[in-house]
C-alpha positions as CSV (number, residue, x, y, z in Angstrom):
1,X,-11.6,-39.2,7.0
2,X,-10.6,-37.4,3.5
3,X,-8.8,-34.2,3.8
4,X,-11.3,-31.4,3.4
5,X,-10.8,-29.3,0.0
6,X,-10.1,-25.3,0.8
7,X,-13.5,-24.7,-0.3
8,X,-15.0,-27.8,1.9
9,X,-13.0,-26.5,4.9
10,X,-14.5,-23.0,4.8
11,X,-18.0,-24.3,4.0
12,X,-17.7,-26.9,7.2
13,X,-15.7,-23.8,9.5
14,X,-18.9,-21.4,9.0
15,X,-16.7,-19.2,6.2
16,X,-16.2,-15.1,6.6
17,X,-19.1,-14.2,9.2
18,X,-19.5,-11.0,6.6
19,X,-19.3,-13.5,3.4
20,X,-22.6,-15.0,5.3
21,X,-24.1,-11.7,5.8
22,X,-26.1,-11.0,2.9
23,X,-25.0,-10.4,-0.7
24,X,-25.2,-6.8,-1.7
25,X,-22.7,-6.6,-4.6
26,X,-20.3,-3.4,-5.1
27,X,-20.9,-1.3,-7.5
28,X,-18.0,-2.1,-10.2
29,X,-17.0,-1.3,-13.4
30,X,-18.0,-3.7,-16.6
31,X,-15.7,-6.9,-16.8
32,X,-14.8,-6.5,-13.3
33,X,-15.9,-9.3,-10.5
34,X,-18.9,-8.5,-8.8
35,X,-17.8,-8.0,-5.0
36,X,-19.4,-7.6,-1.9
37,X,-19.5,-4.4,0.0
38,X,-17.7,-3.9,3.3
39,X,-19.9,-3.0,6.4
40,X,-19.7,0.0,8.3
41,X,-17.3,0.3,10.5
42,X,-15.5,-3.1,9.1
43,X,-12.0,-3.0,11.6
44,X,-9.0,-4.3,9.7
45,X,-6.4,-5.3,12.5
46,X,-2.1,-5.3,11.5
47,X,-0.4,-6.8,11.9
48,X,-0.4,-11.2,11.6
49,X,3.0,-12.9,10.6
50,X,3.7,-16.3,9.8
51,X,7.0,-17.7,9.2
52,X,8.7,-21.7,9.5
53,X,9.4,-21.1,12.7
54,X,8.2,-19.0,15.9
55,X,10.7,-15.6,15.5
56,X,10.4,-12.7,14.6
57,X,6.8,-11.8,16.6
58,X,5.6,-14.7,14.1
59,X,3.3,-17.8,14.1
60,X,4.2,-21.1,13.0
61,X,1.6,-23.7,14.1
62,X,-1.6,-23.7,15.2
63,X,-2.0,-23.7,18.2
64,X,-0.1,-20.6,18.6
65,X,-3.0,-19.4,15.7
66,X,-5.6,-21.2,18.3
67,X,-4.4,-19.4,21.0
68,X,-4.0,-15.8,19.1
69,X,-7.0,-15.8,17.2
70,X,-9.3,-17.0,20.6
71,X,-7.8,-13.5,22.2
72,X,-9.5,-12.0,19.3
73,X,-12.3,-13.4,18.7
74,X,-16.0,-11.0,18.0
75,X,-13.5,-7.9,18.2
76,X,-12.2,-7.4,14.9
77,X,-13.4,-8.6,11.3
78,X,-9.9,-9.0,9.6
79,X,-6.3,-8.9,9.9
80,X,-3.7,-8.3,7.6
81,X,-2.1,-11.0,6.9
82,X,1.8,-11.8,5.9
83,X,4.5,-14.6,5.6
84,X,7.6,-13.9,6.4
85,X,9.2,-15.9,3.9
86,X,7.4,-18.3,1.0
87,X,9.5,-21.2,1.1
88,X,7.7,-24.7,1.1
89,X,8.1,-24.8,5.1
90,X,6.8,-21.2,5.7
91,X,3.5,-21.5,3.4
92,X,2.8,-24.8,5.1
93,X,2.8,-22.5,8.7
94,X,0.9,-19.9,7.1
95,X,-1.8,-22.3,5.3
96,X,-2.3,-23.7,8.7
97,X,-3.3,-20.5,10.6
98,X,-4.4,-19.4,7.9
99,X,-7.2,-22.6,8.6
100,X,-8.0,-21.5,11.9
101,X,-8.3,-17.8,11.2
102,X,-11.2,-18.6,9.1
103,X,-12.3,-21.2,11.4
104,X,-12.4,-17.6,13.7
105,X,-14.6,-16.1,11.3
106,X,-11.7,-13.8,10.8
107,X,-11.3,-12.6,6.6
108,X,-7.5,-12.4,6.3
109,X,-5.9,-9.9,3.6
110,X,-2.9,-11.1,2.1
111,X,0.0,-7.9,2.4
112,X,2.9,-6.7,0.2
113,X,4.7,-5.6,3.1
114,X,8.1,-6.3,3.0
115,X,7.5,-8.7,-0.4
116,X,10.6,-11.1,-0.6
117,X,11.3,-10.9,-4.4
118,X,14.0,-13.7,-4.4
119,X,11.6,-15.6,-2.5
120,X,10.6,-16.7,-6.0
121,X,13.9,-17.6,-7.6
122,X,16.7,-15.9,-8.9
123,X,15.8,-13.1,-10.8
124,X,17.3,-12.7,-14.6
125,X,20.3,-9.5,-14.4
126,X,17.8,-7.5,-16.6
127,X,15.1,-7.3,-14.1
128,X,17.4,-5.3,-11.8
129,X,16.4,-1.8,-11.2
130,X,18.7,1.4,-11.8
131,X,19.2,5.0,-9.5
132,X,21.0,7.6,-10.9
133,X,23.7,9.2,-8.5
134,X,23.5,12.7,-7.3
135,X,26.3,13.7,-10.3
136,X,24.3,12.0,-13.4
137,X,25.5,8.2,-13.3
138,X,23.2,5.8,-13.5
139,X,24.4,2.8,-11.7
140,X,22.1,-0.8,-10.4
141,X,19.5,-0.4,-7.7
142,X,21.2,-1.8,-4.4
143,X,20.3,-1.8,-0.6
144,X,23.0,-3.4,0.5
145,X,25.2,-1.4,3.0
146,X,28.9,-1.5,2.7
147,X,30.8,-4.6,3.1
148,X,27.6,-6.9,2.9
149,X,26.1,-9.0,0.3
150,X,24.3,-7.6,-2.5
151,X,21.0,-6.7,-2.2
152,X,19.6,-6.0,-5.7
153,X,16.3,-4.0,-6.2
154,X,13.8,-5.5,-8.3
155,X,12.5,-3.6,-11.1
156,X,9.1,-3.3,-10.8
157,X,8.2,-0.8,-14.2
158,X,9.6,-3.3,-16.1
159,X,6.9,-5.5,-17.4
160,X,8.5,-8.7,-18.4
161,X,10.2,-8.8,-14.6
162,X,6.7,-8.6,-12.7
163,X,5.0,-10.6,-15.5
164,X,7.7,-13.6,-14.5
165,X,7.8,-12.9,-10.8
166,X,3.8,-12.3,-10.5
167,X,3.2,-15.8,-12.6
168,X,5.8,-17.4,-9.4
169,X,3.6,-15.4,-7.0
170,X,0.3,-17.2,-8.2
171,X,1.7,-20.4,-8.8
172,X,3.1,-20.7,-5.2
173,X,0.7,-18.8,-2.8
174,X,-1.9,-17.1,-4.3
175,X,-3.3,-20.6,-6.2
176,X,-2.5,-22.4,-3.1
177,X,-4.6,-19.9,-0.6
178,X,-7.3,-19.8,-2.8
179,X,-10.5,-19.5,-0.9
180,X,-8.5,-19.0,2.4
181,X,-8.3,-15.2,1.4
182,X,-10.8,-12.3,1.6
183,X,-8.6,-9.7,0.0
184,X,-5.5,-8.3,-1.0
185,X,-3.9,-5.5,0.8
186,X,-1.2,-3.1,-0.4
187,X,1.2,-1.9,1.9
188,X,2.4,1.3,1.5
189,X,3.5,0.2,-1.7
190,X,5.2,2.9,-4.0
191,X,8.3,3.2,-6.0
192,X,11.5,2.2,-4.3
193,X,13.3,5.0,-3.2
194,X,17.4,5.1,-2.1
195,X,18.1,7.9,0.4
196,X,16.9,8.6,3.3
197,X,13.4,10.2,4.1
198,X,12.7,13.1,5.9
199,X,8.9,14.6,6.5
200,X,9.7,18.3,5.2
201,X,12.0,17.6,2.6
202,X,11.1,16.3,-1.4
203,X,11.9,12.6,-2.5
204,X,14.5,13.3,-5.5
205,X,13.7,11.5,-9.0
206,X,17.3,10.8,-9.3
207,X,17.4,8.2,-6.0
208,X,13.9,6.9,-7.4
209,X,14.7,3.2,-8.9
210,X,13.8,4.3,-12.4
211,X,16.0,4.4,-14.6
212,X,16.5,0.7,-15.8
213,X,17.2,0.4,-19.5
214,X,13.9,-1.1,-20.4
215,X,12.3,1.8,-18.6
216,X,14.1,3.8,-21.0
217,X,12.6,1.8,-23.9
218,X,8.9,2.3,-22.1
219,X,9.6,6.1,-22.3
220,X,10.7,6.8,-25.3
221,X,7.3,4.5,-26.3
222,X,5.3,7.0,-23.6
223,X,7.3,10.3,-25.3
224,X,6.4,9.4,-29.0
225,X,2.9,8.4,-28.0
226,X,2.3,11.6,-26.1
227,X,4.4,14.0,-28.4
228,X,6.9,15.3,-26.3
229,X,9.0,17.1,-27.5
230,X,11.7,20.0,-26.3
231,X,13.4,22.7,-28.2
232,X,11.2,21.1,-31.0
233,X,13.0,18.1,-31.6
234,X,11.2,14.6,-29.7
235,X,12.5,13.4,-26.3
236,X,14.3,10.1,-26.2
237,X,16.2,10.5,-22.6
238,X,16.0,10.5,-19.1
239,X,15.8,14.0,-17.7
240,X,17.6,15.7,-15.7
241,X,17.4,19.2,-13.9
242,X,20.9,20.5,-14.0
243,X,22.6,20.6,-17.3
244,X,25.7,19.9,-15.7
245,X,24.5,16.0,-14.6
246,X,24.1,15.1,-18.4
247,X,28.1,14.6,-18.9
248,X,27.9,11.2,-16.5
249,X,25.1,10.2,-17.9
250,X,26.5,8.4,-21.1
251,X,24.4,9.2,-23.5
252,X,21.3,8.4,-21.8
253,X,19.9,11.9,-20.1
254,X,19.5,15.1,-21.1
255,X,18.7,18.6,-19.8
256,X,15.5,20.0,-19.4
257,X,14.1,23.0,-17.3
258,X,10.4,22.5,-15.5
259,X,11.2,20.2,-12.6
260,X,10.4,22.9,-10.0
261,X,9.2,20.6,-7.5
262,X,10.6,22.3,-3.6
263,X,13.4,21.2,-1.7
264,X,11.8,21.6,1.4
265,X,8.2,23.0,2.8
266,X,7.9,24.9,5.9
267,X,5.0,24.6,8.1
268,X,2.0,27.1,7.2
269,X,2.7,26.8,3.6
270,X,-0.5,25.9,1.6
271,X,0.3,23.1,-0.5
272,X,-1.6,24.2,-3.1
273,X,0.4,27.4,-3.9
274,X,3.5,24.7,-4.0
275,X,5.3,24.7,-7.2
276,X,4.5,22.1,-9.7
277,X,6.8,20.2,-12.3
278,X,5.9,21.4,-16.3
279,X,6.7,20.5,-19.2
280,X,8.7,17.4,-19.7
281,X,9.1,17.1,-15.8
282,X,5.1,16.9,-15.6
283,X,5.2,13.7,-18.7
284,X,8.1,12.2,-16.7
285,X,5.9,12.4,-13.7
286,X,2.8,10.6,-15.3
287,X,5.0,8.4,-17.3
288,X,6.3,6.6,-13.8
289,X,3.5,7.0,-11.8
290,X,1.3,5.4,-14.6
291,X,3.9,2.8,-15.4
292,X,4.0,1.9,-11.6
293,X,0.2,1.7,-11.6
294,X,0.2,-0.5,-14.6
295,X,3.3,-3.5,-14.2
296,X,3.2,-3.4,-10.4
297,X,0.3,-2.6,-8.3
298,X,-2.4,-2.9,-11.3
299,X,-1.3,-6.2,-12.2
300,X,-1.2,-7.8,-9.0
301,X,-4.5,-6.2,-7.9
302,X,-6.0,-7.9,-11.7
303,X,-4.2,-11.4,-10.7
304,X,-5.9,-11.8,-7.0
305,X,-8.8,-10.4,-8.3
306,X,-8.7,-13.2,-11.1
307,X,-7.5,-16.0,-9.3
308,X,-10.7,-15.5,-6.3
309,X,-13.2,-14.3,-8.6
310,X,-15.4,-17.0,-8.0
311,X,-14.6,-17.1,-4.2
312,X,-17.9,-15.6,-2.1
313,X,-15.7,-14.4,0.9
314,X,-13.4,-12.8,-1.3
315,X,-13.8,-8.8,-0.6
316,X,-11.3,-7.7,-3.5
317,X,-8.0,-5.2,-3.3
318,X,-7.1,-2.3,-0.9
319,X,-4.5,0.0,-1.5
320,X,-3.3,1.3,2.1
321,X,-1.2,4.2,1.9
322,X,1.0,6.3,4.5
323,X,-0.6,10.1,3.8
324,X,3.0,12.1,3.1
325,X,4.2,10.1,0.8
326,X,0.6,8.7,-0.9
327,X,-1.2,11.7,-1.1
328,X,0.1,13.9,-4.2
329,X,0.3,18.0,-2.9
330,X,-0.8,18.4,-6.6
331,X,-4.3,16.8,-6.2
332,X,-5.1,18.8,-2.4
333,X,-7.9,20.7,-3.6
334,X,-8.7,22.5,-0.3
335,X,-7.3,25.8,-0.6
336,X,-6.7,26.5,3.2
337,X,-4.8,22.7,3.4
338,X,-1.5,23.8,5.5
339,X,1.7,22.0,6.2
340,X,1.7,21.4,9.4
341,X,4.3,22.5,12.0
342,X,3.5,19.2,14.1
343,X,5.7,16.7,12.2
344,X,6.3,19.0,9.5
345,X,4.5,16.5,6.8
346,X,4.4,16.8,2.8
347,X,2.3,15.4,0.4
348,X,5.3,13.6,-1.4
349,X,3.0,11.0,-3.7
350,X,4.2,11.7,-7.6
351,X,7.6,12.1,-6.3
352,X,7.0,8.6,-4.9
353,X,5.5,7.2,-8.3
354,X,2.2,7.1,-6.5
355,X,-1.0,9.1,-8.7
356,X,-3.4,8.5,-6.1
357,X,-6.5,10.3,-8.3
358,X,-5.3,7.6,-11.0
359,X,-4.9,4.5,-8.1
360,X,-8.1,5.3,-7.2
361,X,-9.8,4.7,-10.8
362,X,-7.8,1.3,-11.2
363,X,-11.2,-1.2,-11.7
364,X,-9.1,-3.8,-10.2
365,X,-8.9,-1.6,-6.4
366,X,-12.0,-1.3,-4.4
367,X,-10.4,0.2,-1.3
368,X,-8.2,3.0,-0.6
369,X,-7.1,3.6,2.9
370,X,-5.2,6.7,4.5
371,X,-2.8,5.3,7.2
372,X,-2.1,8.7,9.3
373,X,0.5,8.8,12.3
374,X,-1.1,10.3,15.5
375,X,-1.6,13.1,16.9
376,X,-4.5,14.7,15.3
377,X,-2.6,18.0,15.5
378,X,-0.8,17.3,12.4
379,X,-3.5,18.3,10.2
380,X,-4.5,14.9,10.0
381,X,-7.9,15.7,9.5
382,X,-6.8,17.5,6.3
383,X,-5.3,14.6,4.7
384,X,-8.6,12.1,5.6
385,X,-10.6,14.7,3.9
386,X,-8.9,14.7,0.2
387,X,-8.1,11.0,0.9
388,X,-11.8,10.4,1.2
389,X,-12.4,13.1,-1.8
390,X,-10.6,11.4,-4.3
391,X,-11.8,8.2,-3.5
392,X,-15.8,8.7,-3.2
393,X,-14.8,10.8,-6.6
394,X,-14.0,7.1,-8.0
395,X,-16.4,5.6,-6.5
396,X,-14.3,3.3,-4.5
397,X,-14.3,2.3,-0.5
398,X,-12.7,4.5,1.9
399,X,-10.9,3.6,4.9
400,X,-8.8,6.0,7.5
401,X,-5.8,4.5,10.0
402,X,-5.8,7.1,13.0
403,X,-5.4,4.6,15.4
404,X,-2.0,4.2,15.3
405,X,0.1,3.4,18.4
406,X,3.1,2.4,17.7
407,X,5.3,2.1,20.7
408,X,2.7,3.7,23.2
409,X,-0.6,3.4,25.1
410,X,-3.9,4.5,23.6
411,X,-4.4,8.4,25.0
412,X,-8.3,9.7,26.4
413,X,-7.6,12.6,24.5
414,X,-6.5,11.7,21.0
415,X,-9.5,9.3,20.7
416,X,-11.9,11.6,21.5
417,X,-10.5,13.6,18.7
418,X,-10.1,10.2,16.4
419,X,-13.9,8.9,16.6
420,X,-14.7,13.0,16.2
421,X,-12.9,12.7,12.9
422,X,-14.2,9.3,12.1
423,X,-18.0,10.5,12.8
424,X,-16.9,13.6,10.3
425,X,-15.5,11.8,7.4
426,X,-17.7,8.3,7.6
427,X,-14.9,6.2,6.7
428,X,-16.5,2.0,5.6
429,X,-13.4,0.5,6.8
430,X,-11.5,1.4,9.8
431,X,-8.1,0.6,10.2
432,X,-5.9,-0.3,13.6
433,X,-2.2,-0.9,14.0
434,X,-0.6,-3.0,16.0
435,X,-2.6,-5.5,17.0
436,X,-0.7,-6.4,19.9
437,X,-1.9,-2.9,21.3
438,X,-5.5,-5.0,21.8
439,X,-4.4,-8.3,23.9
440,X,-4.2,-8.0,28.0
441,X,-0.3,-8.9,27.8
442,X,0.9,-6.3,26.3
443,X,2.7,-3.8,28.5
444,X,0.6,-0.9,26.6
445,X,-2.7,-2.4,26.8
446,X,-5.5,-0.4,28.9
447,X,-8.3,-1.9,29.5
448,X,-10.8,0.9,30.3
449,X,-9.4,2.3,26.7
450,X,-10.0,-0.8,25.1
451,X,-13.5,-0.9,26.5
452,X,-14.2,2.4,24.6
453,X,-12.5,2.1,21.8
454,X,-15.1,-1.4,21.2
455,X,-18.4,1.1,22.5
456,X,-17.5,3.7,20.3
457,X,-16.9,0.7,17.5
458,X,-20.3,-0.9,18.0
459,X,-22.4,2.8,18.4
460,X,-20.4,4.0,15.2
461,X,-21.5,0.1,13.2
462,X,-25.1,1.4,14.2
463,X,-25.1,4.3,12.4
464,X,-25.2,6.3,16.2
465,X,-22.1,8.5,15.3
């Protein structure tokens, strides 16, 4: 018997159980694909890994897919969906449970996380981000640690670096899982940052991987465009908030006042009576947050968009963002929207690149999703609610993560207080992480918990919550 085509197979397997259930089109913006709407209370499951080999908490053949997805089977409607690696050996793996995931009536969402960029082939020297150091140099993007091998970050506002890597990207998985996807998922994704993170405490622009030389080109264009100018003369250079930093920078920075953004936020603060950037500091914050938008996440939203348009079980883009460094504390527009003194989280997104009011009007995303980390104390609620603002404002798909579990049981308590919130804010698409938190051999799993967690699911599906 003839190998079945990728189209044949999910034809033959019974295709996306939601793909079959009726074809109400989203509403979408001229020139865009026509794509179907999610159901209430469609669950989204993370996360699935494939890789050449069974490491890692990975798959690799599939039986172990036959095995995982049988587990899982009329308890979820998708899971996000990653390889490892995307050499020849690892996309065969991931084709092949990728086969029986659909044979599951499971839609699986391709992710960003952890994207291996010299998966694709060398990149050129050029396409190599830049940081600037906390005295003014400006030096090559690395993660490497001391003594190990170099680990160079890959600029991703510079346009002619995503256009080659995204055109690798298609030819090797995207054209070759065509029809095998229902959607794209965006995790986390924002600008790469170099320092460490803490919850109360800003992102600097300085360790923000920015500050390439053809992002300097790109804004100069964005200052001559937008007529900035300082001290009446135009801007040309990177800025910097200390007049002191420009020394180091060799000609390529220069001093201007405005950045005001805080060092740190205490809890009870509102965030928004929180200082904001002016001036050229407020152009250098579009300029990156827009550039992001346009060569990174835009981009590769437009190309899976493009390459499954004509797919029926392909459900379209979601952007899936963490809520302290996602949401900008410039957009909040509740007034009474505290920090809160449990965790002590910002609202960090511009200072991550990340213009969530702008993400949210991109034609080529149809879902945004606030991923929150438990418990419900943290003014989690808060965050939903101008998650859920900004993107019914844009007419786009909301989803909320609030069942997060990361290294502990589901609680009695925190879900009555989760499904409360989820009844509040009528989120389409309901996120859950980790999926290993769901299967009986896990040393977490409850079973009674489980059991309501899928009651709640189905009464809140029929419109009951």
């Amino acid at each position: 018997m003839s190998e079945l085509s990728r189209r044949g197979f999910i034809k033959a397997a019974g295709g996306s159980a939601l793909a079959l259930a009726g074809r109400v089109s989203a509403q979408v913006p001229p020139g865009v694909g026509r794509r179907p709407r999610l159901p209430r209370g469609y669950l989204l499951v993370q996360d699935l890994g494939t890789y050449n080999t069974s490491r890692f908490g990975a798959l690799s053949t599939a039986a172990e897919a036959e095995e995982t997805f049988s587990k899982l089977d009329g308890r979820l409607n998708a899971l996000e969906f990653a390889s490892l690696y995307y050499g020849a050996h690892d996309l065969r793996a991931h084709e092949a449970v990728a086969r029986v995931g659909v044979a599951h009536k499971v839609d699986l969402w391709a992710s960003t996380f952890q994207f291996k960029f010299r998966a694709f082939g060398a990149p050129r020297p050029e396409f190599q981000a830049h940081v600037m150091e906390a005295d003014g140099h400006i030096v090559p993007a690395d993660r490497a640690k001391a003594g190990a091998s170099p680990d160079p970050v890959f600029d991703v506002l510079n346009p002619e670096a995503t256009e080659w890597l995204l055109g690798e990207y298609r030819k090797t998985y995207l054209e070759r899982m065509q029809g095998l996807l229902a959607g794209l998922f965006f995790n986390e994704d924002c600008v790469p940052y170099l320092a460490p993170v803490a919850n109360k405490r800003r992102f600097d622009y300085w360790r923000n991987a920015t500050f390439s030389p053809r992002v300097l080109g790109l804004w100069r264009v964005y200052c001559k465009e937008h007529n900035v100018v300082a001290g009446g003369k135009p801007v040309d250079r990177f800025p910097v908030h200390d007049p002191q930093l420009v020394a180091n920078g060799g000609g390529l920075t220069a001093y201007f006042p405005g950045w005001n953004t805080p060092k740190t936020i205490e809890a009870g603060q509102r965030f928004s009576q929180l200082p904001r950037a002016e001036g050229v500091w407020r152009h250098w914050d579009d300029f990156v947050c827009g550039t992001y938008l346009k060569h990174w996440i835009g981009r590769l939203a437009q190309l899976a968009n493009e390459v499954n348009r004509k797919e029926s079980g392909w459900k379209g883009v979601a952007y899936f963002g963490l809520h302290y460094w996602s949401l900008p504390y410039e957009q909040i527009a509740n007034p009474e929207f505290r920090v809160p003194a449990t965790h002590g989280w910002g609202a960090w997104g511009r200072q991550r690149g990340l213009d969530l009011q702008r993400l949210a009007a991109h034609p080529d995303v149809d879902i945004l999703i606030c991923e929150t980390y438990p418990p419900m104390a943290a003014n989690l609620e808060d965050f939903v609610a101008e998650y859920a603002r900004i993107a019914r404002a844009a007419g786009k798909t909301f989803g909320v993560m609030l069942h997060r579990d990361d290294k502990w049981a589901l609680k009695p308590e925190e879900e009555q207080r989760r499904w409360a919130a989820i009844a509040k804010y009528q989120p389409t698409l309901l996120a859950r992480y980790p999926r290993q938190r769901m299967l009986p051999d896990d040393k977490f799993y409850n079973p009674e918990l489980e059991k309501l967690f899928a009651e709640r699911l189905a009464q809140y599906r029929r419109g009951a919550t």
